[in-house]
KEFI-817355 format. One record per residue: x, y, z negated of N, C-alpha, C in turn. Coordinates in steps of 0.001 Angstrom, whole numbers, plus 500000, padded with zeros to 6 digits. Each point is the difference from the previous one (the first is absolute). Example, Ala and Ser with C-alpha at 12.3 -4.5 7.8 and 13.67 -1.06 7.14 Angstrom:
! KEFI-817355
513190494310492200499110501190500000500900501200500000499650501050500720500820501190499940499230501090499270
END
This chain:
! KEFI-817355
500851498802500000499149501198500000500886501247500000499597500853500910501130501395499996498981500878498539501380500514499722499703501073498982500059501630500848499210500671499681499773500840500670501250501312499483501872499900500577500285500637499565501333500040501241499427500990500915500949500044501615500611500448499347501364500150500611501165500944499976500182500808501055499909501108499607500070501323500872500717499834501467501144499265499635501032499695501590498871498997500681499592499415499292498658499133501084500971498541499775500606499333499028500463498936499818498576498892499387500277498822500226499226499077499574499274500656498997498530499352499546499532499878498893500612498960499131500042500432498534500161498920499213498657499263499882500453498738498688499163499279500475499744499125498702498843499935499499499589499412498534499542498381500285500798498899499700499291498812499803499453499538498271498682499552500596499124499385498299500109498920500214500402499246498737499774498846499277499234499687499145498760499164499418499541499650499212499778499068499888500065499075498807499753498962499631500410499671498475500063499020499135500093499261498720501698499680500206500538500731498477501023499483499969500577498671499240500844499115500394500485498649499193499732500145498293499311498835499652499720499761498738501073500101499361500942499122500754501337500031498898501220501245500094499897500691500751500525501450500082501510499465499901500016499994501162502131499579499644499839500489501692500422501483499850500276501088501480501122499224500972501122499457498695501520499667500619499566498692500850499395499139499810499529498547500433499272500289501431498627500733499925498686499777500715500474500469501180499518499262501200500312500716501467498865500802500338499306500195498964498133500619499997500048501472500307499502501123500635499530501272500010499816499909498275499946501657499542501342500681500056501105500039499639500378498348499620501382500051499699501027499750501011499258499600501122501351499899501259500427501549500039499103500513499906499874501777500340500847500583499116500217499908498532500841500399499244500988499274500085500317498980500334501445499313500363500292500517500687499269500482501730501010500322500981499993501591500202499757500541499410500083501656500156501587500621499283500437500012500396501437499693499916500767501389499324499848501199500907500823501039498914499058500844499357499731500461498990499218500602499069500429501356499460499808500855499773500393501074499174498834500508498950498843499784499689499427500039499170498603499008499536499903499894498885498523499107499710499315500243498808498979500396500352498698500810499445498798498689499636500162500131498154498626499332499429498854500764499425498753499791500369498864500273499525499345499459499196499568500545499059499085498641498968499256500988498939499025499118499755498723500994498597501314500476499221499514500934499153501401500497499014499736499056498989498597499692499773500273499199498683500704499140499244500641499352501607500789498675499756501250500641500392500546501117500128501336500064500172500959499769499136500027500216498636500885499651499294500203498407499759498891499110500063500160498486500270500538499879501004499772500382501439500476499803501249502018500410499443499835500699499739501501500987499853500774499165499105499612499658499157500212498779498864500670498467500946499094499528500456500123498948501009500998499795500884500372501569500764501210500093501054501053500223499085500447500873499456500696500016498855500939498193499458498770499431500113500598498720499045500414499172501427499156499971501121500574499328501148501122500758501294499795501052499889500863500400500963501415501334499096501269499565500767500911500718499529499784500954500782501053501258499729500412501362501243500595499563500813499816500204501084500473499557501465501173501026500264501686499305500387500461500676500186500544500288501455500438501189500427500492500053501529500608501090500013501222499585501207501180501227500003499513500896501209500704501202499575500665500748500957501247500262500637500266499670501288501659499847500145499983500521501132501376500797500346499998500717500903501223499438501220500138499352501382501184499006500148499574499744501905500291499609500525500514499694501286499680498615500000499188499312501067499565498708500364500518499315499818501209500083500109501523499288500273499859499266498680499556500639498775500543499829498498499219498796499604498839499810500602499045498495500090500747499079500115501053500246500376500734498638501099501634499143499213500349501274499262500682500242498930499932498189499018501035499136500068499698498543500002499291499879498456500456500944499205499281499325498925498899500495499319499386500964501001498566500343499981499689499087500552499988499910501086499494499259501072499685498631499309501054499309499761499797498856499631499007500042498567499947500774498962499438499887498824498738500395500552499192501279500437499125500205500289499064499755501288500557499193500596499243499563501549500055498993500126501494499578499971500018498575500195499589499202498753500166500236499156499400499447499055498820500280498775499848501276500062499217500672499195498365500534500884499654500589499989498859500535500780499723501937499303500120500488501302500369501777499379498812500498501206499675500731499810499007501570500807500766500690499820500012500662501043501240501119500784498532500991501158500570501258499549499396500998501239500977501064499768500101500378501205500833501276500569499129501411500179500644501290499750499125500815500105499998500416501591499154501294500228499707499692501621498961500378500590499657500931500905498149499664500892500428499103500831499043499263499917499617498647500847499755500490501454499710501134500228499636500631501542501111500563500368501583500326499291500632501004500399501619499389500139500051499057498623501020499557499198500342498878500451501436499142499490499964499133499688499659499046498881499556499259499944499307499419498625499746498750500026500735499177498188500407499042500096499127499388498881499982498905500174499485499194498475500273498334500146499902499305498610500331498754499866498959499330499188499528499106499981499117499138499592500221498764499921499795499308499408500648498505499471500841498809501347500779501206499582501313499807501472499812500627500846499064500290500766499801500801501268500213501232500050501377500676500961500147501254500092499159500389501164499437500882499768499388501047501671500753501251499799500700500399501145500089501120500652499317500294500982499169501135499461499046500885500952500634501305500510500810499863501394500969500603500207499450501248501788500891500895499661499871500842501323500564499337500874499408500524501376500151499409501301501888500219499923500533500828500191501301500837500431500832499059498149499609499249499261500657499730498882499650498233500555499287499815500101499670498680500722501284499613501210500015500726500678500682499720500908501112500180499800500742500340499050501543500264499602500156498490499157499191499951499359499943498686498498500337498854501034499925499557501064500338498771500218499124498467499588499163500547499601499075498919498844498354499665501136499885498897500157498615499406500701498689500307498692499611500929500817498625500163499604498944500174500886498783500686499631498630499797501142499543501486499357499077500764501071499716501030500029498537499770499052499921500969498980498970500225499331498396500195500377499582499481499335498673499661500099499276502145500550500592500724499210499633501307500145501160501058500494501219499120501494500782500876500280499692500701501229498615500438500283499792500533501525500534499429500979499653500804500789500175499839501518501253500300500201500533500551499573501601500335500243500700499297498950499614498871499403501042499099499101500292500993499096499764500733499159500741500429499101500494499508498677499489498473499792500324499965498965500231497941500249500983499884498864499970498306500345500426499723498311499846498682500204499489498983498635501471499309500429500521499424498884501299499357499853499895498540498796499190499454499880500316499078499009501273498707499687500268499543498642501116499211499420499313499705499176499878498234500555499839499342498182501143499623499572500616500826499213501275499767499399500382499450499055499022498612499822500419498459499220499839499144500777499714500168501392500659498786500933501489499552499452500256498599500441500913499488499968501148500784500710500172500533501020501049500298501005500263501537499201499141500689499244500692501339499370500601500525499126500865499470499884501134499819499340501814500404500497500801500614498933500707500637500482501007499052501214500430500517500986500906499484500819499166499221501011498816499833499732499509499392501458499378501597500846499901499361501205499634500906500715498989500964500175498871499837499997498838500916499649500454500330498964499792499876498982500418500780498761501228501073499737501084499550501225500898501081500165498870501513501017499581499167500564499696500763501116499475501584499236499007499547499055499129501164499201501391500439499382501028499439498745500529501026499638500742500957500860500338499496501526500519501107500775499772501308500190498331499470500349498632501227500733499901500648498674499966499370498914499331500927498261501530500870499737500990499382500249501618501053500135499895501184500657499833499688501275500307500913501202499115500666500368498340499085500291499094501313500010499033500794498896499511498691499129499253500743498877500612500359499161501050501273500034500713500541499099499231500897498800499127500148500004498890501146499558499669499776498657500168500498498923499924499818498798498520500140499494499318499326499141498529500193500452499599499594498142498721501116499655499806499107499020499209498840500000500187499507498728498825498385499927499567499961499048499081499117500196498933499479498859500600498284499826500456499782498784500219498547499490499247499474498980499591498427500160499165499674498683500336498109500496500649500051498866500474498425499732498506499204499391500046498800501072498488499483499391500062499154499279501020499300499739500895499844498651499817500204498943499933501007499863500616501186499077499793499669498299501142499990499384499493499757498429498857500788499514499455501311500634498849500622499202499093499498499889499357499008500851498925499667500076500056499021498545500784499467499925499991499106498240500594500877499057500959501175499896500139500899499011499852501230500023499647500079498744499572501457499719500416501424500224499775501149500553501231501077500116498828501534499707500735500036499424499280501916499596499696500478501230498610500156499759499532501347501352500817500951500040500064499976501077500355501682500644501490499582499927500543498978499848501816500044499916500285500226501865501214501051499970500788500109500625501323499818499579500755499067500670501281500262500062500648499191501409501769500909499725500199499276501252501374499166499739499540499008500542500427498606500632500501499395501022500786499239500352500487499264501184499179498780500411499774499052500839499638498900500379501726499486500360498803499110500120501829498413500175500308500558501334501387499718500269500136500380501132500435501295500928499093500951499177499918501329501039500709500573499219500816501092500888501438501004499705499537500958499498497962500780500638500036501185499552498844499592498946499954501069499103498651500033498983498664500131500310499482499609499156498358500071500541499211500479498506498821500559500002499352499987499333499102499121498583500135500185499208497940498669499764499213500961500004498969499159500408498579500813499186499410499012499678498664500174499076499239499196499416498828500666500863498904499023499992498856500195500037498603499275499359499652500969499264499037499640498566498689501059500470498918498969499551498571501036499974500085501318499120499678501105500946498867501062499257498415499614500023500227500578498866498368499904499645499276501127499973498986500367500617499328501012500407498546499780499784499123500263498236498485500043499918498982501061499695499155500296500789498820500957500555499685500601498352500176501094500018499211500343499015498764500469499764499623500210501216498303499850499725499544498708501431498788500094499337499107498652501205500294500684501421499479499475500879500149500424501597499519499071500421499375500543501038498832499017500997500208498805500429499673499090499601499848498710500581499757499109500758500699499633501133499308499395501731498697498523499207499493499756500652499234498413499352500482499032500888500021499028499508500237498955499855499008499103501058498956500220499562498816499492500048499743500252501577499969498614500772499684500529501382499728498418500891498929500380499917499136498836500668499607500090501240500758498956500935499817500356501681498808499725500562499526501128500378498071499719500280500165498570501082499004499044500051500043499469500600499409500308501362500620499784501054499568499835501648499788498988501129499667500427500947499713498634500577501664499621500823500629501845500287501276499518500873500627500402498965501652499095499847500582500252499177501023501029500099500248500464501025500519501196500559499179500926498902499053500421499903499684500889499308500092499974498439500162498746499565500739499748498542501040500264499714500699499618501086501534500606499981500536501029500189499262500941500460499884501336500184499840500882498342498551499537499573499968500764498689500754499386498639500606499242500179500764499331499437501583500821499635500320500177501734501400500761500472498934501443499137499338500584500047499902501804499456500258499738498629499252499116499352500459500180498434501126499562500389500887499373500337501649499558499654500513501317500175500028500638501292500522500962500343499832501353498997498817500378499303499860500668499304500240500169498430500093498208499559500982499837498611501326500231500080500852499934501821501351499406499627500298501835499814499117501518500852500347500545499569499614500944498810499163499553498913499432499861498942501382499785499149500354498681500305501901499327499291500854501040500153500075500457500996501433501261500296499402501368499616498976499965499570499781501576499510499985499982498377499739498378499120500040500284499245502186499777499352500365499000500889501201499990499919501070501358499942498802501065500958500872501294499716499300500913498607499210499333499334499348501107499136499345501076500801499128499912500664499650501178501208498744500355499041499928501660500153499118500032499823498801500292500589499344499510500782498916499294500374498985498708499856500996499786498863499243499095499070499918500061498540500481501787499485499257500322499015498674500112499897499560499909498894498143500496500338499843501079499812500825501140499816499970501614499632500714499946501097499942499802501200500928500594500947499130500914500684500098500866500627498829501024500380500476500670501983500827498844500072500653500620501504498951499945501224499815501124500641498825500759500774499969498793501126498628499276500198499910499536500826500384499850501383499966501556500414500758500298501864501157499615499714501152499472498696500521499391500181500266498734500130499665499304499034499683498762500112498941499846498978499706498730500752498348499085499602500443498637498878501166499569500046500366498566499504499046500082499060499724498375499934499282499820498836500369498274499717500298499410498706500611498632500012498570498989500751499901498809500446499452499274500237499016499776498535498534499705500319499449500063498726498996499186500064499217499324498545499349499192500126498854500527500359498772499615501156499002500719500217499318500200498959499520499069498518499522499720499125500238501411498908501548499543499334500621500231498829500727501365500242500179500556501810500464501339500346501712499795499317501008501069499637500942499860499605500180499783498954501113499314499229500103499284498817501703500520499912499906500728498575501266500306499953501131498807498933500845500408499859500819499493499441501865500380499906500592499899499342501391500025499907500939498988500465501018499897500703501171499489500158500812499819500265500982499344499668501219499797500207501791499609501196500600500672500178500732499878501423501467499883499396500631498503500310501064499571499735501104500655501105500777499963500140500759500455501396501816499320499732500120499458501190501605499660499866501018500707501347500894500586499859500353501175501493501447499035499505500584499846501159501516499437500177499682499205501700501027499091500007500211499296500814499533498423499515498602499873500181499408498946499532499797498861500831500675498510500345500280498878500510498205499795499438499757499171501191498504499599500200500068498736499151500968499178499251500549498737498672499225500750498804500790501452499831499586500418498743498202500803500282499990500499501067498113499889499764499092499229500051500428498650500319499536499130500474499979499515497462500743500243499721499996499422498690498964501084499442500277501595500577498904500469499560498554499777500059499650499677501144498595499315500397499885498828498683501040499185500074499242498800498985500101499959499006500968500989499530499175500546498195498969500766499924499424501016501190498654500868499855498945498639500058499920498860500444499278499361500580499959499588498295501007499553499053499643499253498656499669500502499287500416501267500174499890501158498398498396501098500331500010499936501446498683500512499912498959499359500199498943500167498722498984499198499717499136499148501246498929499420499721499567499432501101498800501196500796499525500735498771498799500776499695500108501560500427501517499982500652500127501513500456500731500218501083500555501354500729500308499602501697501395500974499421500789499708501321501308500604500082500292499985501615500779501187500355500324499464501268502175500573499874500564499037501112500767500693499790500537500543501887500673500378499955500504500940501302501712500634500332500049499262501318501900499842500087499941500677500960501451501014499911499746501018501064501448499721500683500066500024501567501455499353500647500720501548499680501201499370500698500826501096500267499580500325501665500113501630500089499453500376501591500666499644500933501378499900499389501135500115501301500957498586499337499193498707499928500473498548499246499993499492501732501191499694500506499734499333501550499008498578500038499755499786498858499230498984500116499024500118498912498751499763500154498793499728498859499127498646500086499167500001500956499170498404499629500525499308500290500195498748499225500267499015500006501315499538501008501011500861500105501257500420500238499708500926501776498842500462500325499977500152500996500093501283500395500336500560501160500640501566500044498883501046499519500652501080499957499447501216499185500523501069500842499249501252500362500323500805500328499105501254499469500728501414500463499424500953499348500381501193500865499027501199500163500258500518501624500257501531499143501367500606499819499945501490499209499859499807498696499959499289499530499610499702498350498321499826499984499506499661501046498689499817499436499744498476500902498531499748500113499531498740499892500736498715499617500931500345498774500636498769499565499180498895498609499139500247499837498933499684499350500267498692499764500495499122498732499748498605499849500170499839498770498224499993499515499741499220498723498715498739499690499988500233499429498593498711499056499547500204498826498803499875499634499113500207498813499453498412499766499871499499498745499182499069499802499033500368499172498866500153499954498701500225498947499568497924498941500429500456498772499492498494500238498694500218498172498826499275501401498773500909498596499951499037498422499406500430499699499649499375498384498802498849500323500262499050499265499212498603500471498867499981499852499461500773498617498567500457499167499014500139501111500705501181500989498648500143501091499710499140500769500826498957500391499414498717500522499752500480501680498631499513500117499825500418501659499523501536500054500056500527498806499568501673500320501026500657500667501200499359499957501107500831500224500204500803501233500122498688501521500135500040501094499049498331500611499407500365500642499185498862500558501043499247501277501152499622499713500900499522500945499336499104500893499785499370500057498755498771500557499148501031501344499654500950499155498904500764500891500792500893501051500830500106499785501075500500501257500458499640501069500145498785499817500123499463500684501675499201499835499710498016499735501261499254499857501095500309500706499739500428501318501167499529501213500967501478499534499497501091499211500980501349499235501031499534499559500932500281500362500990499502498932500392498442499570499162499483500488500840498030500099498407499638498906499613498751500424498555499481499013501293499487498693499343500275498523500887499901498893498955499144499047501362498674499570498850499418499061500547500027498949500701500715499522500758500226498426498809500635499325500500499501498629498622500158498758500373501191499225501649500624500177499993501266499206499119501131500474500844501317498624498899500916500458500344500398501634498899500955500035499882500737501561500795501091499952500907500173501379500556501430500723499649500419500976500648501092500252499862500823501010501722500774500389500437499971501760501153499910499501500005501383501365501159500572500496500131501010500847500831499767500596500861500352500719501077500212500562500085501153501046501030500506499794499758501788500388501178499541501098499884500273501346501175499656501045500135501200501139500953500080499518500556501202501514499707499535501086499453501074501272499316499534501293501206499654500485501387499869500103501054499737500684500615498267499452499007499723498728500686499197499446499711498560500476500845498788499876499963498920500196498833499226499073499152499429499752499565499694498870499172498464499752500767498813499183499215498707500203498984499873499441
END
């Protein structure tokens, strides 16, 4: 379904896919090949993730992560391609370890690099392409005039290793042509934080094995951010009229989705347009949250977790399945991962592009409701099965998004 949001140069529309259905009884994200946990497995570079939930339960919720999840740590290092290659990085963290690596960069302008559980891509200029010496294939979004080409290395094949040939070949081209000092984003998936403990907010700086120059840490730990007064409340409650074609179920089905998911991002910003003293003149805007025809708006307070770093889709993927234990059965939460714009790669390792700094758009929302309402919630059934895959899992019910750049690749 296009979201109604052109870009002025006249580039693609982006583009919203829905999911709904019942999530796994037994909630183990890392295991299930099920919607939405393939989805949080494969969304690959992250820079922020945003939780929603009643306030009531935040300090239990907060309690819960606390006891299951450590601070996530990840460097900043500033260094030349070349320094990847460096034998006893290389060997500790690639060849044997598993690391996330991104280079800084526009994806439309730059060169720009990243690594993923072995796999390097260089997303490289035409005129830098052709000096590198290196077999690659022209990008999914390099025009008509080639401007841009894709370079991949799985660099735990057997043959890459120092003194054989391919493997010389790159440190030549990373010597001679990618001389360019660039910063990065590092996060060992490894990493002792995830089992020990470390004070928020620590900075200091540190070396990794291997590398000559210094790098950064950072931690990344929730803020907590709760409403101090009530604010309007989308409902819940949404029962797909029944029809004779199901096209038209699926239709009013898609308006409430479309109108909670931006219901989610207005309350994620604290907007106010969902105070109830908000008094902003209609000729400007009309918003009003989705509401029960019955019960009209229903206010309430709550709560918005947030984690900003360089977040590996391992460690949100652990976030999902402690929100899934610690929050009750009887109440809703959603949470929401936002890519990086200029990450050469986002779904499910597949290209990414972004035209000027804009239509680089790649995130996901999961809504997942409280069990209490039962079939009041969403009449999934009445929508129609063939939405989103027919689902016979007995957990509770979601609702899921995926926000995709019109340029983007997307499975």
């Amino acid at each position: 379904m296009q979201l109604a949001n052109k870009l002025a140069h006249g580039a693609p529309d982006s583009k919203c896919y829905i999911t709904f259905g019942r999530l796994s009884g037994d909630s183990v994200p890392e295991k299930s090949n099920r919607r939405p946990y393939t989805t949080v497995r494969g969304h690959t570079y992250n820079q922020q993730v945003d939780v929603l939930l009643p306030d009531e339960i935040c300090e239990l919720v907060q309690q819960k992560l606390e006891e299951e999840l450590k601070p996530l740590q990840y460097h900043r290092i500033f260094m030349g391609l070349k320094e990847i290659l460096e034998a006893e990085f290389y060997n500790n963290y690639i060849r044997k370890g598993n690391v996330l690596l991104l280079s800084d960069g526009r994806i439309d302008v730059d060169d720009v690099y990243c690594l993923y559980d072995g796999i390097l891509y260089l997303f490289l200029r035409k005129e830098t392409y052709e000096k590198a010496g290196l077999v690659g294939k022209q990008a999914t979004f390099g025009g008509r005039k080639k401007e841009r080409w894709v370079v991949e290395h799985d660099l735990r094949q057997p043959h890459m290793v120092h003194g054989r040939k391919a493997f010389d070949r790159l440190v030549w081209s990373f010597t001679n042509v990618f001389k360019e000092q660039k910063r990065w984003l590092f996060c060992d998936l490894q990493q002792d934080a995830l089992v020990q403990s470390l004070a928020a907010g620590a900075a200091v700086d540190t070396k990794l094995i291997g590398l000559s120059v210094s790098s950064t840490l950072r931690t990344a730990t929730p803020d907590i951010t709760r409403s101090s007064n009530p604010i309007k409340l989308a409902t819940f409650n949404h029962t797909v009229p029944q029809s004779s074609t199901s096209e038209y179920d699926r239709q009013v089905f898609y308006d409430w989705a479309y109108s909670f998911h931006e219901w989610l991002a207005l309350a994620t910003l604290n907007a106010d347009r969902l105070n109830p003293s908000d008094s902003t003149d209609s000729l400007l805007s009309r918003y009003e949250p989705p509401a029960d025809d019955t019960k009209g708006h229903q206010l309430g307070k709550i709560a918005k977790l947030s984690w900003r770093g360089f977040l590996p889709p391992e460690y949100i993927s652990k976030i999902f399945d402690s929100l899934l234990r610690a929050v009750p059965k009887n109440q809703w939460f959603s949470i929401t991962a936002h890519g990086f714009q200029n990450a050469p790669v986002s779904w499910k390792r597949r290209q990414h592009s972004a035209i000027s700094g804009m239509g680089g758009e790649n995130l996901y929302t999961i809504l997942r409701f409280s069990q209490e309402s039962g079939s009041e919630d969403v009449d999934m059934e009445g929508a129609g099965a063939d939405v989103g895959g027919k689902d016979t899992a007995i957990g509770p019910k979601y609702v899921m998004w995926e926000v995709v750049g019109g340029r983007d690749e997307h499975s």
